[in-house]
C-alpha positions as CSV (number, residue, x, y, z in Angstrom):
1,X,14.4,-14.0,3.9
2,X,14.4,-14.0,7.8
3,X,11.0,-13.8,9.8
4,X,10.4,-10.8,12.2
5,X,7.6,-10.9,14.7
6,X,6.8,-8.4,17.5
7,X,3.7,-6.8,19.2
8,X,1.1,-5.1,17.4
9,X,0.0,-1.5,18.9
10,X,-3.5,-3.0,19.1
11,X,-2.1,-4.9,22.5
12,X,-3.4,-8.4,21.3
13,X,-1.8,-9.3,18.0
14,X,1.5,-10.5,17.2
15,X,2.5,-8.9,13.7
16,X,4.4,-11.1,11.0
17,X,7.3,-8.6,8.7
18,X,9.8,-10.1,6.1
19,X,13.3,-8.8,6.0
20,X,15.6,-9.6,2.9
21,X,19.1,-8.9,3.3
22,X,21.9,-8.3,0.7
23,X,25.0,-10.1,0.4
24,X,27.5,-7.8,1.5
25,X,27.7,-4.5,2.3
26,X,23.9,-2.7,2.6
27,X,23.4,0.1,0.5
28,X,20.1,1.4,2.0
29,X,16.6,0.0,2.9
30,X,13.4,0.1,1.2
31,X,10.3,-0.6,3.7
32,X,7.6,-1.9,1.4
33,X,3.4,-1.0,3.0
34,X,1.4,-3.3,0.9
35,X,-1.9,-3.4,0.0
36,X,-5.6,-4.8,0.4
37,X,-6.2,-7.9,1.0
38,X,-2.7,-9.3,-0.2
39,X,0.4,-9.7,2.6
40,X,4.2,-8.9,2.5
41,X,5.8,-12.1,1.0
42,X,4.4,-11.4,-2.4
43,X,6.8,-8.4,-3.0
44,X,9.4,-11.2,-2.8
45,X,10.5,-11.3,-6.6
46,X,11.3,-7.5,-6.0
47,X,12.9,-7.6,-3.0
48,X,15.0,-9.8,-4.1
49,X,16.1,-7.8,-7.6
50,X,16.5,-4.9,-4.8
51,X,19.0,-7.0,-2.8
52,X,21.0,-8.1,-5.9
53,X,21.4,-4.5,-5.6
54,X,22.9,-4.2,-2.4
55,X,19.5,-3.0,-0.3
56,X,17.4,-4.6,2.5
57,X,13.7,-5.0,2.0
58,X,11.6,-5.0,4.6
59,X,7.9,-5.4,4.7
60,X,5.1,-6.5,7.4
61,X,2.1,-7.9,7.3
62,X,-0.4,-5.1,8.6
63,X,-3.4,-6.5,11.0
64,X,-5.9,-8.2,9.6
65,X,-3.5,-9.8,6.4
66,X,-0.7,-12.3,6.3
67,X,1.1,-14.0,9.2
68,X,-0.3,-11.3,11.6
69,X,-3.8,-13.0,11.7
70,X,-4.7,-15.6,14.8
71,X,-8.0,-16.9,13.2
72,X,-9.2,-17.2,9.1
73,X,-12.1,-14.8,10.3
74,X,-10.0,-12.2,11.3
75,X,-8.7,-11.6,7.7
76,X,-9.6,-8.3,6.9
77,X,-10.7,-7.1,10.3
78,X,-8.2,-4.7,11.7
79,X,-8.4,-3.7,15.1
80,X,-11.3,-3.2,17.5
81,X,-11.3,0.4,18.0
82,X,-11.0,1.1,13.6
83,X,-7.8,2.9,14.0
84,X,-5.7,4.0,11.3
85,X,-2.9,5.1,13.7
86,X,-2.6,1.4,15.2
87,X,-1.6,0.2,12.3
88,X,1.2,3.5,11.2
89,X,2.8,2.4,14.4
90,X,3.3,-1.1,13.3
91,X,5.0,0.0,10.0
92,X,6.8,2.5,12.3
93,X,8.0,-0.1,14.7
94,X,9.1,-2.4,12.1
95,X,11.2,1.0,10.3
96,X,12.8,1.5,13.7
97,X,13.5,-2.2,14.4
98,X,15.1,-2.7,10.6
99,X,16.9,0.8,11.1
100,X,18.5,-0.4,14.5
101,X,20.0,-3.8,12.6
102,X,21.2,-1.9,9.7
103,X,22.8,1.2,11.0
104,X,22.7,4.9,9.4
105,X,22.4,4.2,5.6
106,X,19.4,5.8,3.4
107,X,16.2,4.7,4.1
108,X,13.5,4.5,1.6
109,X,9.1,3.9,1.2
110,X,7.0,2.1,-0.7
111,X,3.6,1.6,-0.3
112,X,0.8,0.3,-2.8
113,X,-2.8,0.6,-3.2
114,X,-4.0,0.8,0.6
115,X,-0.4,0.9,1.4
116,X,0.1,3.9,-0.8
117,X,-2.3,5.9,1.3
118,X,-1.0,4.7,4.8
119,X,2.4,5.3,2.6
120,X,1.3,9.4,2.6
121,X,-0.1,9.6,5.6
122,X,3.0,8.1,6.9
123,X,5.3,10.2,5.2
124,X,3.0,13.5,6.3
125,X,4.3,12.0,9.9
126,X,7.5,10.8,9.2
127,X,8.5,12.1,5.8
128,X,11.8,13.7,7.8
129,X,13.1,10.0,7.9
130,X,13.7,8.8,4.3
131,X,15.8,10.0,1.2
132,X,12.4,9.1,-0.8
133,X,8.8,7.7,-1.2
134,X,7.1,5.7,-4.1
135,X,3.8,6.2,-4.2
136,X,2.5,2.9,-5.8
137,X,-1.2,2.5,-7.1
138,X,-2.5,5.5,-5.5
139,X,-5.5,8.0,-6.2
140,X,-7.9,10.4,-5.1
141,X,-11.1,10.8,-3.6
142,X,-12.9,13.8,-2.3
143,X,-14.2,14.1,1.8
144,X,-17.7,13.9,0.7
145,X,-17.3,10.7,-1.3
146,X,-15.7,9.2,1.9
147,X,-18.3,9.9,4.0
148,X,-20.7,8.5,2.8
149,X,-19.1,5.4,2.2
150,X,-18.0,5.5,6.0
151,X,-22.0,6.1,6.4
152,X,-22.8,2.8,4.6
153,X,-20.2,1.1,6.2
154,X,-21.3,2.1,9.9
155,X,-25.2,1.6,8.8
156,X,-24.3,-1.8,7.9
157,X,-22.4,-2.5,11.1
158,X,-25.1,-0.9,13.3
159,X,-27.3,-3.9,11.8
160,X,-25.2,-6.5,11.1
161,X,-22.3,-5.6,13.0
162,X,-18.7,-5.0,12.5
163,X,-17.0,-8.5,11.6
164,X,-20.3,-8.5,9.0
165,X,-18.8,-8.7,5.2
166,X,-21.3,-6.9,3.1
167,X,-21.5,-7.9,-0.7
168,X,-23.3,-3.9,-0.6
169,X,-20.1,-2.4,0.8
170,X,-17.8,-4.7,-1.7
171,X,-20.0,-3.4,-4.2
172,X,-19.6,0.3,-3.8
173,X,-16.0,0.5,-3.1
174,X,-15.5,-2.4,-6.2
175,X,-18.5,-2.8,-8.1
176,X,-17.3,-0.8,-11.1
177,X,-13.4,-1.8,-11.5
178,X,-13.8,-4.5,-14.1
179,X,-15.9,-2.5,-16.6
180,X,-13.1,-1.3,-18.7
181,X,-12.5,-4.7,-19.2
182,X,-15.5,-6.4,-20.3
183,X,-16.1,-8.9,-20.9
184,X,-14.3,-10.4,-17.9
185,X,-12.3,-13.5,-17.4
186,X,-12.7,-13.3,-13.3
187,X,-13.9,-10.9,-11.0
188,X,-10.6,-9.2,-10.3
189,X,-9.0,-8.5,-14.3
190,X,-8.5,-5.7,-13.2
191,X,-5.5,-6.0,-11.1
192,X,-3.4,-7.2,-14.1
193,X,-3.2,-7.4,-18.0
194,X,-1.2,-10.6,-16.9
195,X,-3.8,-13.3,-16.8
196,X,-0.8,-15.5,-14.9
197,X,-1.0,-12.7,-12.2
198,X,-4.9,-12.4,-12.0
199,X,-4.8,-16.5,-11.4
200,X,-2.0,-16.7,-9.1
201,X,-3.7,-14.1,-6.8
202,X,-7.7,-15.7,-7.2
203,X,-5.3,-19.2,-6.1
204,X,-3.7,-17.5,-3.0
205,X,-6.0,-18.3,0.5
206,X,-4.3,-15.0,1.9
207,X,-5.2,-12.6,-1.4
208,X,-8.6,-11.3,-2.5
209,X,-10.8,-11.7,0.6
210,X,-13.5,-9.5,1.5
211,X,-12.7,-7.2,4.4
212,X,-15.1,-6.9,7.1
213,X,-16.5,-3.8,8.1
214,X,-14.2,-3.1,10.3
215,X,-11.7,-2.9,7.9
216,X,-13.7,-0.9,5.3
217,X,-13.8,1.8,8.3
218,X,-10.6,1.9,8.2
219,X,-9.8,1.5,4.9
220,X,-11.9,4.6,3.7
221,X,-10.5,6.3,6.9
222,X,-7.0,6.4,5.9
223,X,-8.0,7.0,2.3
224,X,-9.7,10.2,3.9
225,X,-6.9,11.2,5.7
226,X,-4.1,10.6,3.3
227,X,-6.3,13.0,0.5
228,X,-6.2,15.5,3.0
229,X,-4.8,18.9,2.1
230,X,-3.5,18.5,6.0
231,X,-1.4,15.1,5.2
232,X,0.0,17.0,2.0
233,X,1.1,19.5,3.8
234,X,3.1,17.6,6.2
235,X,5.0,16.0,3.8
236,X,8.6,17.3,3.9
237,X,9.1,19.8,0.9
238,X,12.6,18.4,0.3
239,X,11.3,14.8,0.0
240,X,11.7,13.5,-3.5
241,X,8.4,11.4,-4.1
242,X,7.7,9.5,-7.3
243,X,4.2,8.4,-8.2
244,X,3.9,5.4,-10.2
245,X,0.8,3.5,-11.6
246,X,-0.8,1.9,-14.5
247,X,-2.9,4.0,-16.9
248,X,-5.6,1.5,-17.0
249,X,-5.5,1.2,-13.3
250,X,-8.9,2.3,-11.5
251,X,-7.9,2.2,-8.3
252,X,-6.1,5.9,-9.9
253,X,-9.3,6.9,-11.9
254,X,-7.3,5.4,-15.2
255,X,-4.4,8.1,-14.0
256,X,-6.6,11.3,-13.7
257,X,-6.6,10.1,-9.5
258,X,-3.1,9.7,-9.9
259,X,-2.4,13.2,-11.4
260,X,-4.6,15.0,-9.2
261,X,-2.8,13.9,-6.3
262,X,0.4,14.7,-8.2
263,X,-1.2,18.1,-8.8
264,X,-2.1,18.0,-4.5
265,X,2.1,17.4,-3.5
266,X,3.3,20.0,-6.3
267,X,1.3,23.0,-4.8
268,X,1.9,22.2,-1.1
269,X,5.4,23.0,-2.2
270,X,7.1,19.8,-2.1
271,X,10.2,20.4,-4.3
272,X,10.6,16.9,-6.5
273,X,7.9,15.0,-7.3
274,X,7.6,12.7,-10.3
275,X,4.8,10.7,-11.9
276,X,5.3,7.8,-14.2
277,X,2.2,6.1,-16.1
278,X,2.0,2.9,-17.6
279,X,0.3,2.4,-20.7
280,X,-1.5,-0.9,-21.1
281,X,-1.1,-1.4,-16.9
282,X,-3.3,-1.6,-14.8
283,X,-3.3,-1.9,-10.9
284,X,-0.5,-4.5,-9.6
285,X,2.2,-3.0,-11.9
286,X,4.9,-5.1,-10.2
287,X,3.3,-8.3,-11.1
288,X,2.1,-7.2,-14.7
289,X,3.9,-7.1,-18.2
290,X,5.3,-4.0,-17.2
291,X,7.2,-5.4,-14.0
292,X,10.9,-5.0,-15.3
293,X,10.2,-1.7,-16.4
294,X,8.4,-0.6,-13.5
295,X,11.5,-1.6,-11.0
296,X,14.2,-0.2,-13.4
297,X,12.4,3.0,-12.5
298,X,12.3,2.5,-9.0
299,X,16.3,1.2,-8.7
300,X,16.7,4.5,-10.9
301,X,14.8,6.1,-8.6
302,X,16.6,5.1,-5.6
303,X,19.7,5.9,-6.9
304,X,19.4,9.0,-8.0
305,X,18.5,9.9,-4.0
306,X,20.8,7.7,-2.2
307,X,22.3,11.3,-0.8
């Protein structure tokens, strides 16, 4: 794995991206956007079946997470002015930089949980790019939902400010994923039927923090935007996009979040789009007991578009 660093958009931080490179010959890339309160290194164990066959993996550490943070209290804080578009011009800088080493071969998306919706909102921008998208994690949720968490979030700032982290806020957005699984080992179960996963992530410094306001602002921003019938419709109709998730995940509603969305991208037009649901899984489908099944899809997935 070789280290990449170069200037945030924000015009203060320095961001932190992971490139794994095949031996050989490069088939194609896959740019990985990863999610909340997690960084890119953890995709590691699939980056590295990706490069066995013959792609480069490439994935960053968005502001706030990882490598890109100067100070323990600025995980989960993003940028100062709460905007989404700093941190689509991060990925985009790294998808230029990787694209500039590797030459012309077909380029490829990822993104889960909060990645997934920068993921769609990035694809709405720069769908023309890529040969595909995964959709990882994903779900839905309506403007009006949104809005008022965005009005909770900037009521609490208003008072508290916006590096404040609110148990209230982690409650709303939170408060109800473990349910399904009651009675719960730990607080986050519900990332993983793999206990081995759950513990590895509550053992992780850089994994399972609470984001600041800040970063709930922007967090149910780009959720707002990437639900948008606006975003949908700016995704290319000739880009094959595959949704994948775990039926018990509730990031996706338990799949009816996932479907919807589904639903969203087939009537805007967009000519292939697949959905695959995991029975038993549940959010971090990479890391649970589905994992080798979940990437055979993906490789499959790849494949079947590198043209």
């Amino acid at each position: 794995m070789e280290n990449i660093y170069y200037p945030s958009h924000d015009g203060v931080t320095t961001i932190h991206a992971c490139l794994w490179l095949p031996e050989g010959e490069i088939r194609g890339v896959v740019q990985i956007i990863h999610g909340m309160a997690e960084y890119a290194e953890r995709y590691a164990p699939f980056a590295e079946y990706l490069t066995e066959q013959g792609f480069a993996v490439c994935a960053d550490d968005h502001l706030g997470h990882g490598q890109s943070v100067r100070r323990t209290e600025d995980l989960g804080y993003f940028n100062k002015r709460r905007d989404t578009n700093i941190i689509i011009q991060d990925i985009r800088a790294l998808q230029l930089a990787v694209k500039k080493q590797v030459g012309e071969v077909p380029y490829f998306i990822l993104g889960h949980s909060m990645g997934s919706f920068f993921c769609r909102k990035y694809i709405s921008q720069y769908g023309s790019d890529f040969s595909g998208a995964i959709i990882m994690g994903s779900g839905y949720k309506s403007h009006a939902t949104l809005n008022a968490a965005l009005f909770f979030v900037w009521l609490d700032a208003l008072f508290c400010g916006w590096r404040h982290r609110s148990r209230f806020i982690k409650k709303l957005a939170f408060g109800s994923y473990n349910k399904k699984f009651a009675p719960a080992r730990t607080e986050n179960d519900w990332l993983s039927e793999s206990c081995e996963n759950v513990d590895r992530y509550e053992a992780d410094p850089l994994c399972g923090f609470d984001f600041t306001d800040n970063g709930y602002s922007v967090l149910f921003g780009i959720i707002k935007q990437a639900c948008s019938s606006e975003a949908v419709k700016g995704v290319p109709k000739n880009l094959p996009v595959l949704f994948v998730a775990g039926a018990n995940d509730p990031v996706g509603n338990y799949g009816k979040g996932v479907q919807k969305s589904y639903d969203k991208f087939k009537k805007a037009g967009i000519e292939e789009v697949d959905i695959t649901l995991y029975e038993n899984a549940r959010h971090e489908i990479l890391n649970d007991n589905c994992s080798d099944k979940v990437k055979e899809d993906i490789l499959n997935f790849i494949n079947a578009h590198m043209n």
